[in-house]
N, CA, C, O and CB atoms as a CASP TS submission, in Angstrom:
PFRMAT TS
TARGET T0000
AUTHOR 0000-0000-0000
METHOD Language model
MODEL 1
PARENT N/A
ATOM      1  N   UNK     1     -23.371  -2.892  10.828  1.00  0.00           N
ATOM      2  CA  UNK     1     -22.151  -2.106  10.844  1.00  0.00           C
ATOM      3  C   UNK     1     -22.017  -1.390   9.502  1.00  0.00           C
ATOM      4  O   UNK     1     -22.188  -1.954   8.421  1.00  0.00           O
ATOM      5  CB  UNK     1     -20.909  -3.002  11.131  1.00  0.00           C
ATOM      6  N   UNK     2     -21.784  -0.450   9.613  1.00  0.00           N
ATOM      7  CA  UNK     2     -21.648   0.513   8.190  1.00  0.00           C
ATOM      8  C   UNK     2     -20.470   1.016   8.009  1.00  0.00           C
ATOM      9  O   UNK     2     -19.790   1.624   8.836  1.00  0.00           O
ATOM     10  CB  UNK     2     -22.523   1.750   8.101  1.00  0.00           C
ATOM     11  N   UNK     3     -20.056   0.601   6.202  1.00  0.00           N
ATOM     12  CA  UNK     3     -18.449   1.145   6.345  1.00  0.00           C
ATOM     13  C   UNK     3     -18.596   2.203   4.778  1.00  0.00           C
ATOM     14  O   UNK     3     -19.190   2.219   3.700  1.00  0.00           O
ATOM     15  CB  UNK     3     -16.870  -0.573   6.237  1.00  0.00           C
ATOM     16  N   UNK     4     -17.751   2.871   5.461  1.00  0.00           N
ATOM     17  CA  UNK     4     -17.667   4.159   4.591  1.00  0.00           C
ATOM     18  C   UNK     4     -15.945   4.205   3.639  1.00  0.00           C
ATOM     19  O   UNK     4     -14.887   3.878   4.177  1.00  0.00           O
ATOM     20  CB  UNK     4     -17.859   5.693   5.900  1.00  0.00           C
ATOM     21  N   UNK     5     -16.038   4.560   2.563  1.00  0.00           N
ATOM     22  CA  UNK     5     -14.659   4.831   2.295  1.00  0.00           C
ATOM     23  C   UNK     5     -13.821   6.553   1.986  1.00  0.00           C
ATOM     24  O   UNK     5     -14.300   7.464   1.311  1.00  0.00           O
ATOM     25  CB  UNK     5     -14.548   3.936   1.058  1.00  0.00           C
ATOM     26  N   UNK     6     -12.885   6.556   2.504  1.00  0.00           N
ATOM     27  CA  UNK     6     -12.667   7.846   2.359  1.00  0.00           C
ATOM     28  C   UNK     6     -11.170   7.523   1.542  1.00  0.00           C
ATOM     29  O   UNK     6     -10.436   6.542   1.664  1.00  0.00           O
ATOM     30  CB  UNK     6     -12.712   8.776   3.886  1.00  0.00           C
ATOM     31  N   UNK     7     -10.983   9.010   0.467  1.00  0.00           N
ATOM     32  CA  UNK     7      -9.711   9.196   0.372  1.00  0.00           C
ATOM     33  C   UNK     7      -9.068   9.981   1.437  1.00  0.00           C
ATOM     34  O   UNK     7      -9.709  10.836   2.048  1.00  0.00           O
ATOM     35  CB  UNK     7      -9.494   9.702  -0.772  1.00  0.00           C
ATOM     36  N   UNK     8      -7.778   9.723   1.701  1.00  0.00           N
ATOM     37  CA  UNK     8      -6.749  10.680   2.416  1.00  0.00           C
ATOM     38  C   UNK     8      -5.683  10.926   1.870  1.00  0.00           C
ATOM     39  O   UNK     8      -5.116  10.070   1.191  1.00  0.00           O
ATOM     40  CB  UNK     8      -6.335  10.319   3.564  1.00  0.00           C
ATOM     41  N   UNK     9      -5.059  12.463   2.102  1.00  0.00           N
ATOM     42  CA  UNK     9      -4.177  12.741   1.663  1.00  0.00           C
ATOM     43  C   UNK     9      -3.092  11.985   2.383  1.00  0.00           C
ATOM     44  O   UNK     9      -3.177  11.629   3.558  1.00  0.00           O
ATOM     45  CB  UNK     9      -4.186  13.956   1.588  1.00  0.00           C
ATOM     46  N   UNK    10      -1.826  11.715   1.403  1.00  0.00           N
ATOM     47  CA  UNK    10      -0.841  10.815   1.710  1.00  0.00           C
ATOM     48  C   UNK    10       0.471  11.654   1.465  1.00  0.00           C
ATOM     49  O   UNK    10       1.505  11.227   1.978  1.00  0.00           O
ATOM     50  CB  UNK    10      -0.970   9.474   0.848  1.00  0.00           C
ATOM     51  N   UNK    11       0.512  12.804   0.728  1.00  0.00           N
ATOM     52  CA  UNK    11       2.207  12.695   0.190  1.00  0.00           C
ATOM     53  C   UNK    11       2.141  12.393  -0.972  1.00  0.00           C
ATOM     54  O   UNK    11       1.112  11.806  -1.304  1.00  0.00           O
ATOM     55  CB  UNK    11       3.226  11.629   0.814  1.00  0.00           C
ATOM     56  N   UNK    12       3.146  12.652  -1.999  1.00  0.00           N
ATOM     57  CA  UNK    12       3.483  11.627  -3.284  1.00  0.00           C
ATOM     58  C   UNK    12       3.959  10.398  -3.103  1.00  0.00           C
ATOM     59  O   UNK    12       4.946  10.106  -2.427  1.00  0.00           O
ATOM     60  CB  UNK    12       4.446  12.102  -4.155  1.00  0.00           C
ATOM     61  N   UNK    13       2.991   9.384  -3.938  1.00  0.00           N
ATOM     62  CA  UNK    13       3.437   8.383  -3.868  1.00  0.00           C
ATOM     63  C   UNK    13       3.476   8.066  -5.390  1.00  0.00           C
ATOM     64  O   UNK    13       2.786   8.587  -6.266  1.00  0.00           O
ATOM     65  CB  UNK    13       2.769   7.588  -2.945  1.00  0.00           C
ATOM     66  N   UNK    14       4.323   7.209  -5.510  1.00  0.00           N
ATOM     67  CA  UNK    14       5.245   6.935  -7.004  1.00  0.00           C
ATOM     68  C   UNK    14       4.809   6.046  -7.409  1.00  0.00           C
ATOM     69  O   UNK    14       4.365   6.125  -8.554  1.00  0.00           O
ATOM     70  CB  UNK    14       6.716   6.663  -7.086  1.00  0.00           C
ATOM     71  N   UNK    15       4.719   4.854  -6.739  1.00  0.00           N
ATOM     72  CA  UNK    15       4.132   3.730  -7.539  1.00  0.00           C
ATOM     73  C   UNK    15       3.519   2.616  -6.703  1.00  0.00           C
ATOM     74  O   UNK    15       3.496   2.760  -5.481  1.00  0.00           O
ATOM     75  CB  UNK    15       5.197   3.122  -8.424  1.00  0.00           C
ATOM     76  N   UNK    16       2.992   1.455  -7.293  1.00  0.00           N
ATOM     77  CA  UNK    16       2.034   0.504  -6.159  1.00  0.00           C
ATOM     78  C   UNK    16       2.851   0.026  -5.014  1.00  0.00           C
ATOM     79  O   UNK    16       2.158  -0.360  -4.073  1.00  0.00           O
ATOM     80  CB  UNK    16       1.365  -0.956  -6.854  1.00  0.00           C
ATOM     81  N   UNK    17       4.405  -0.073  -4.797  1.00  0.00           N
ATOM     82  CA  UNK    17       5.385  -0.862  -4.254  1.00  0.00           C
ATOM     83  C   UNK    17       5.434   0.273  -3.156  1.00  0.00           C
ATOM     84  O   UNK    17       5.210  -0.057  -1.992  1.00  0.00           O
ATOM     85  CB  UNK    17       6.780  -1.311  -5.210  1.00  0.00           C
ATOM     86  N   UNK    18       5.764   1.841  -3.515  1.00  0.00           N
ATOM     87  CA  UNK    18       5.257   3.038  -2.450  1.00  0.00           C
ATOM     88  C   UNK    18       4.035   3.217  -1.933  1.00  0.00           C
ATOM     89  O   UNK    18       3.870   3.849  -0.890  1.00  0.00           O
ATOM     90  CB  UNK    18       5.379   4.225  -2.924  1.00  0.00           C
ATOM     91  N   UNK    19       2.939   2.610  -2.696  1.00  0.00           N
ATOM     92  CA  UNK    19       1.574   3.210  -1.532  1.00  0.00           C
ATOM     93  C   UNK    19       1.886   2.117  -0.536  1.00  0.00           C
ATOM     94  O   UNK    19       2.087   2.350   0.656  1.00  0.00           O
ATOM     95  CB  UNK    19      -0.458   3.136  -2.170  1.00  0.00           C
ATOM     96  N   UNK    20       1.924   0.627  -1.211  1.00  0.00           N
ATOM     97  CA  UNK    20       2.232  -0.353   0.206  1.00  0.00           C
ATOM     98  C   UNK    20       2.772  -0.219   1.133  1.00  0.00           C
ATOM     99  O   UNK    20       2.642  -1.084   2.000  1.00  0.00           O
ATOM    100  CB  UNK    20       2.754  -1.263   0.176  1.00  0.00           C
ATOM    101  N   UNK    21       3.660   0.976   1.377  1.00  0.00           N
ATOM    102  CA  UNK    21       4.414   0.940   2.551  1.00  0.00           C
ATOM    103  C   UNK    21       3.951   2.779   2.893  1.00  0.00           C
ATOM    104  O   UNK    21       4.347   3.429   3.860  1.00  0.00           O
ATOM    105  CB  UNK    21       6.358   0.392   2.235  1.00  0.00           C
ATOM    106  N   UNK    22       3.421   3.064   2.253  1.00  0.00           N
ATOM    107  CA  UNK    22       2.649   4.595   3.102  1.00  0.00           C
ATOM    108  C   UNK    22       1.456   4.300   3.670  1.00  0.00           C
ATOM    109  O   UNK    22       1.226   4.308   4.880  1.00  0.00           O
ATOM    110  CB  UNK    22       2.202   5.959   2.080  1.00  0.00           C
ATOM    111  N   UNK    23       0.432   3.949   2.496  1.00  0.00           N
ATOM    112  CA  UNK    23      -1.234   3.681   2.460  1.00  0.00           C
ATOM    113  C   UNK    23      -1.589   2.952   3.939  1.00  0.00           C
ATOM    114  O   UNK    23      -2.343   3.571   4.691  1.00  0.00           O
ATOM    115  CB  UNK    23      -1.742   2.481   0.988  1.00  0.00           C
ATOM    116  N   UNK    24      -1.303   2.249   4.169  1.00  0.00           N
ATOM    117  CA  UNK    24      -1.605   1.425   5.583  1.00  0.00           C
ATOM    118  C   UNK    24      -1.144   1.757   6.853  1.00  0.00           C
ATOM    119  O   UNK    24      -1.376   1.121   7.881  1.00  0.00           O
ATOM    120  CB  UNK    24      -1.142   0.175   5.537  1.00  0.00           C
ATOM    121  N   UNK    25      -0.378   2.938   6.736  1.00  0.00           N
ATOM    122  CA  UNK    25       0.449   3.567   7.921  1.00  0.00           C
ATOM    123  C   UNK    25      -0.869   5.228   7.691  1.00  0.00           C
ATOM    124  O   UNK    25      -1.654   5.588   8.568  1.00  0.00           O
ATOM    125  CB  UNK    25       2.863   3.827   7.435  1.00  0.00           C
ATOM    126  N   UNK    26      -0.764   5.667   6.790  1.00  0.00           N
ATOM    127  CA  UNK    26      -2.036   6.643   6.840  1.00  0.00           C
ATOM    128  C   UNK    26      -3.490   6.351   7.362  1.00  0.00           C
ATOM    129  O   UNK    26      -4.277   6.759   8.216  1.00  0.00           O
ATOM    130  CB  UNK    26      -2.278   7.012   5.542  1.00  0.00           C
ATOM    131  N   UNK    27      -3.399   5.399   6.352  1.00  0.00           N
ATOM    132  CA  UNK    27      -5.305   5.290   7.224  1.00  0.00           C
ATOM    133  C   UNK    27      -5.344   4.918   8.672  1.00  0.00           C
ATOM    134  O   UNK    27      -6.246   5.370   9.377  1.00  0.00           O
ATOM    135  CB  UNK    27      -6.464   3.841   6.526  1.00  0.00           C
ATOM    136  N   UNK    28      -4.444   4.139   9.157  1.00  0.00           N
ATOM    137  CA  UNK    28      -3.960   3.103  10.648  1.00  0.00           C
ATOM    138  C   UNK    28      -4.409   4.700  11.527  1.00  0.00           C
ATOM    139  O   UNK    28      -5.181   4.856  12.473  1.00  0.00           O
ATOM    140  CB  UNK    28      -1.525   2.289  10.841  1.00  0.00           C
ATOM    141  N   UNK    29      -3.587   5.709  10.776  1.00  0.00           N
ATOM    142  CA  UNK    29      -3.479   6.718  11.437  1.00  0.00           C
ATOM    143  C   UNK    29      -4.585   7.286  11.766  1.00  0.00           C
ATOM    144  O   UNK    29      -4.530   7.740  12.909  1.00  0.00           O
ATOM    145  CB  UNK    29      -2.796   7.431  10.949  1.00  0.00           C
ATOM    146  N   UNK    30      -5.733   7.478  11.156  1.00  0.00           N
ATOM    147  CA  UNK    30      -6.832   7.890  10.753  1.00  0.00           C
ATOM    148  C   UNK    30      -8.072   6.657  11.639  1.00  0.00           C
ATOM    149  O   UNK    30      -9.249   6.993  11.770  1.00  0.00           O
ATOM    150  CB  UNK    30      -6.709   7.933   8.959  1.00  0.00           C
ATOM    151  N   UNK    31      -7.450   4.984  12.274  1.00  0.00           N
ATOM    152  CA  UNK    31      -8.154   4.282  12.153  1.00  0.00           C
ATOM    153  C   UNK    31      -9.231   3.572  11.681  1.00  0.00           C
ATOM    154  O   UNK    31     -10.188   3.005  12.209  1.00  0.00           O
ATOM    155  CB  UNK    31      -8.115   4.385  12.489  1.00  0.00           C
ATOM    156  N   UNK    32      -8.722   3.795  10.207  1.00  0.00           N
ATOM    157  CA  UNK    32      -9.173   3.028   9.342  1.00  0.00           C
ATOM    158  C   UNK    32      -8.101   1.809   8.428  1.00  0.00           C
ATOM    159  O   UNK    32      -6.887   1.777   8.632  1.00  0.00           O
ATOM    160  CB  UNK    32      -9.804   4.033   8.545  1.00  0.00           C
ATOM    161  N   UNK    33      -8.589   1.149   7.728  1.00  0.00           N
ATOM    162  CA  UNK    33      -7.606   0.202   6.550  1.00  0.00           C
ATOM    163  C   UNK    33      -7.251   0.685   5.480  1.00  0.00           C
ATOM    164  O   UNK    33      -8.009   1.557   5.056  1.00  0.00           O
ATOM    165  CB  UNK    33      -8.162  -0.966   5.985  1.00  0.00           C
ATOM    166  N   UNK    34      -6.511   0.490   4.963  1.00  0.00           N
ATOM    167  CA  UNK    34      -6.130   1.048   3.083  1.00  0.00           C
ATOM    168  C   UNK    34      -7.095  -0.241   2.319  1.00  0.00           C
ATOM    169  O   UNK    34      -7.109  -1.445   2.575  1.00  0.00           O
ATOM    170  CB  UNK    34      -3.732   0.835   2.401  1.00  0.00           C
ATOM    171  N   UNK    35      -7.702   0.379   1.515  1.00  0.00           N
ATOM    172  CA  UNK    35      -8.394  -1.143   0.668  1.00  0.00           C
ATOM    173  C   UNK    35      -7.709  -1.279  -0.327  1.00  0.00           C
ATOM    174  O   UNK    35      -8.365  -1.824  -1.215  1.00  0.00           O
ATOM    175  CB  UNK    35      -9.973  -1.194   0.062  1.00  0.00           C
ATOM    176  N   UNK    36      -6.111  -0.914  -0.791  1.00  0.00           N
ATOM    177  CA  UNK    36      -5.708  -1.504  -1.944  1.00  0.00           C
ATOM    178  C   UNK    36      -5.498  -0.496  -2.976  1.00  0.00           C
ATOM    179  O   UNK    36      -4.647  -0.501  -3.866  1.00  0.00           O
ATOM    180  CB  UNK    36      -6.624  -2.485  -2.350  1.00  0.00           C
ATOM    181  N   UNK    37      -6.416   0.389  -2.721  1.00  0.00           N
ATOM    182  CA  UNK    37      -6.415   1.856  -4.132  1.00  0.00           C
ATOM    183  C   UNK    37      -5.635   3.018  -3.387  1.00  0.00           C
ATOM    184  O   UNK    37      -5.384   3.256  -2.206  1.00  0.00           O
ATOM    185  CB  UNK    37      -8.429   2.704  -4.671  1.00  0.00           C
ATOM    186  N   UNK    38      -5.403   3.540  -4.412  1.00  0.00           N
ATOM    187  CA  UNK    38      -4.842   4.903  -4.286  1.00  0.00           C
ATOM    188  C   UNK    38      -4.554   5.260  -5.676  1.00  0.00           C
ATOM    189  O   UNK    38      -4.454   4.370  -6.521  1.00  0.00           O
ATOM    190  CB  UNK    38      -3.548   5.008  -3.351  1.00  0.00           C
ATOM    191  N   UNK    39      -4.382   6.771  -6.045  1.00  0.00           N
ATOM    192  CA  UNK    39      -4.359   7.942  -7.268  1.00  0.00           C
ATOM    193  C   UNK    39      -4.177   9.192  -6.496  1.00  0.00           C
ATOM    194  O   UNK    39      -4.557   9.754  -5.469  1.00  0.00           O
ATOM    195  CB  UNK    39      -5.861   8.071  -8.274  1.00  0.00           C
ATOM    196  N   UNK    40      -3.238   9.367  -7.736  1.00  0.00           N
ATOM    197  CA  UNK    40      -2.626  10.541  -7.747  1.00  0.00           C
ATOM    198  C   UNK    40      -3.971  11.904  -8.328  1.00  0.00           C
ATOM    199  O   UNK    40      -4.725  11.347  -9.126  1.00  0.00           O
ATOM    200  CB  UNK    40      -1.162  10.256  -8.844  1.00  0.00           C
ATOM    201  N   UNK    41      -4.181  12.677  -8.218  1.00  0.00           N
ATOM    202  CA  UNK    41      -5.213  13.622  -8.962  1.00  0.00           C
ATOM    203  C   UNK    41      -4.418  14.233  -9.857  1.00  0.00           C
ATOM    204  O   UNK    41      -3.198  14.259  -9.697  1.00  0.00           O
ATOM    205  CB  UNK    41      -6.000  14.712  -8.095  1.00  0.00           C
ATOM    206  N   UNK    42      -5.017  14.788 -10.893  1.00  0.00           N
ATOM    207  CA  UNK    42      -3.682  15.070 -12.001  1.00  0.00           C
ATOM    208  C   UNK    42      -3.198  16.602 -11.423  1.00  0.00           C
ATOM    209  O   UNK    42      -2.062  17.075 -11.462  1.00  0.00           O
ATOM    210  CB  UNK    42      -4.270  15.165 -14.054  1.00  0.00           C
ATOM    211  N   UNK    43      -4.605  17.296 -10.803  1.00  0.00           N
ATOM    212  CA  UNK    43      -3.618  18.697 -10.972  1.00  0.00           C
ATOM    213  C   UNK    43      -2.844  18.906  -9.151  1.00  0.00           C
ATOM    214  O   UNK    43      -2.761  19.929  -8.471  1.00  0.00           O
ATOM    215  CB  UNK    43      -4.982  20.502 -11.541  1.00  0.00           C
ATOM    216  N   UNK    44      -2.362  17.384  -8.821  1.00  0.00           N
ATOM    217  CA  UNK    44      -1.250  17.903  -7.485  1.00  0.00           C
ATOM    218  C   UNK    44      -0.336  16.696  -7.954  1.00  0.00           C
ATOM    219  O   UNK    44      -0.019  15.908  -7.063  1.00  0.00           O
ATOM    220  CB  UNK    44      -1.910  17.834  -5.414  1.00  0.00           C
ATOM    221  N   UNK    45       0.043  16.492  -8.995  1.00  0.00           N
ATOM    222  CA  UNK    45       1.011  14.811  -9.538  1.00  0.00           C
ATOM    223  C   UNK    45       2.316  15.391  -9.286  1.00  0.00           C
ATOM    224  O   UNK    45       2.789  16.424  -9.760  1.00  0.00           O
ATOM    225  CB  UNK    45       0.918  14.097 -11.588  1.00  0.00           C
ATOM    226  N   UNK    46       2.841  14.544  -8.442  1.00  0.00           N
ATOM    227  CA  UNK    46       4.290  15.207  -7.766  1.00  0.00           C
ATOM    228  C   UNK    46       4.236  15.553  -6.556  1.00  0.00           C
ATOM    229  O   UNK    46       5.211  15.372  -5.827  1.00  0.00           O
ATOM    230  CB  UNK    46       4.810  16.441  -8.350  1.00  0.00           C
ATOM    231  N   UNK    47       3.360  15.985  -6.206  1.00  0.00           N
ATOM    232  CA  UNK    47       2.728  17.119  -4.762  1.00  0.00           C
ATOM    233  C   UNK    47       2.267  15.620  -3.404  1.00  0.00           C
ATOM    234  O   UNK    47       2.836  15.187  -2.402  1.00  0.00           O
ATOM    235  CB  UNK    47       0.459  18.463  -5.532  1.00  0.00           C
ATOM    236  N   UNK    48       0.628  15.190  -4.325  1.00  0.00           N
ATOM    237  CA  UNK    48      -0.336  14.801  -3.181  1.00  0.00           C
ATOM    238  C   UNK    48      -0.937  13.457  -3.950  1.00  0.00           C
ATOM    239  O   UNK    48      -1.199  13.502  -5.152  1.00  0.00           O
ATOM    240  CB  UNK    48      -1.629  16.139  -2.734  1.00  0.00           C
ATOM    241  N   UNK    49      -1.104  12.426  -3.268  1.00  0.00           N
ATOM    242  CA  UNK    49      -1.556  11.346  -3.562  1.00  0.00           C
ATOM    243  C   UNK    49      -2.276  11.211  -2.351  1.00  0.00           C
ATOM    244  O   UNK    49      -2.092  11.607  -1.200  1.00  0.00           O
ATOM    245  CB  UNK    49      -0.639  10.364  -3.966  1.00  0.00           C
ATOM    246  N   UNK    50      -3.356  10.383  -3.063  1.00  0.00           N
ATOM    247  CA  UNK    50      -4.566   9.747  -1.920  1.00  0.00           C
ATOM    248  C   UNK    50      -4.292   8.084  -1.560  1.00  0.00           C
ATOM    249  O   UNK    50      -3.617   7.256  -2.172  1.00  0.00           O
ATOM    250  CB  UNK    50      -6.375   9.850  -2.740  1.00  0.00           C
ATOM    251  N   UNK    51      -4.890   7.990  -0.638  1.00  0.00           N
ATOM    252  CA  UNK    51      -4.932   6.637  -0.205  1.00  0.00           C
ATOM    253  C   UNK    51      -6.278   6.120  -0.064  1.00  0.00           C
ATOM    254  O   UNK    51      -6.523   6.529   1.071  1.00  0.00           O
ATOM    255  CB  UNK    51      -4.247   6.485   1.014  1.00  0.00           C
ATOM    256  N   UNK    52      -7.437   5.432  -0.479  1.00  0.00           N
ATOM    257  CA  UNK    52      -8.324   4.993   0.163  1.00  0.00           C
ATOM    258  C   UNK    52      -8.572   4.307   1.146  1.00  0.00           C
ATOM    259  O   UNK    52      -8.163   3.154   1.009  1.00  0.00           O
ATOM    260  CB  UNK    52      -8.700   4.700  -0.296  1.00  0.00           C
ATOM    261  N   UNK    53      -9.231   4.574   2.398  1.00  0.00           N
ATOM    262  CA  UNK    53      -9.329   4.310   3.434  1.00  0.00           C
ATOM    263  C   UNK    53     -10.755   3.558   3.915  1.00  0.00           C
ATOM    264  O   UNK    53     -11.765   4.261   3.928  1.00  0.00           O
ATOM    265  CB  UNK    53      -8.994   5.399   3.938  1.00  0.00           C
ATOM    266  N   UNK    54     -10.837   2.469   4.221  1.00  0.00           N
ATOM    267  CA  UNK    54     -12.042   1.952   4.864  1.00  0.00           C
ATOM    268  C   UNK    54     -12.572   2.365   6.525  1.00  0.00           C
ATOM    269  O   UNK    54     -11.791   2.347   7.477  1.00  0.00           O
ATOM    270  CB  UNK    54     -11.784   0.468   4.781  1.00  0.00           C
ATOM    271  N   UNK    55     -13.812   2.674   6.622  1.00  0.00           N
ATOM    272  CA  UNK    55     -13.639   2.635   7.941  1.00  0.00           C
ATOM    273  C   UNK    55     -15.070   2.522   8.260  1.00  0.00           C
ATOM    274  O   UNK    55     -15.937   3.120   7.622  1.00  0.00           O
ATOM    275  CB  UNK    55     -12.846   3.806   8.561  1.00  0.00           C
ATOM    276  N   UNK    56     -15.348   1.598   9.447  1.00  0.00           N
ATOM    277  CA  UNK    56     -16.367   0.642   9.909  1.00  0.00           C
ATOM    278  C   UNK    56     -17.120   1.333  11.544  1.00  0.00           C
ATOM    279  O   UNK    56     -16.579   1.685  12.592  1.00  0.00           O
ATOM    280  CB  UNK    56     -15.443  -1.042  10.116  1.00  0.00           C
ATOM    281  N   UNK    57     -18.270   1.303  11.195  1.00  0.00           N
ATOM    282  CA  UNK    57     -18.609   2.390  12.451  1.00  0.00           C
ATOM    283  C   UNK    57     -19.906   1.314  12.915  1.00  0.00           C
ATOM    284  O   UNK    57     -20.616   1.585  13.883  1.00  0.00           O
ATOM    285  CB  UNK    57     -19.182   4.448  11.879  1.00  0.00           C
TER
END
């Protein structure tokens, strides 16, 4: 089984207490898992945050 990780765009998210309750509703979406990470990129901070996403094929 091979798992790949992807970022996805999420929205701004503010801090670790906000990805927990976005991050796992995005990737779900995507059918994949959140593994725990996410970052902001500096030039969309305010804008777009990522979520990392696992996903198992």
């Amino acid at each position: 089984m091979a798992k790949y990780r992807v970022n996805i765009p999420a929205g701004p998210i503010w801090n670790q207490e906000d990805a927990k309750l976005k991050c796992p509703i995005v990737c779900a979406s995507y059918g994949g898992e959140w593994t725990g990470r996410w970052h902001t990129p500096q030039e969309t901070w305010g804008k777009m945050s990522v979520c990392e996403c696992r996903f198992r094929f």
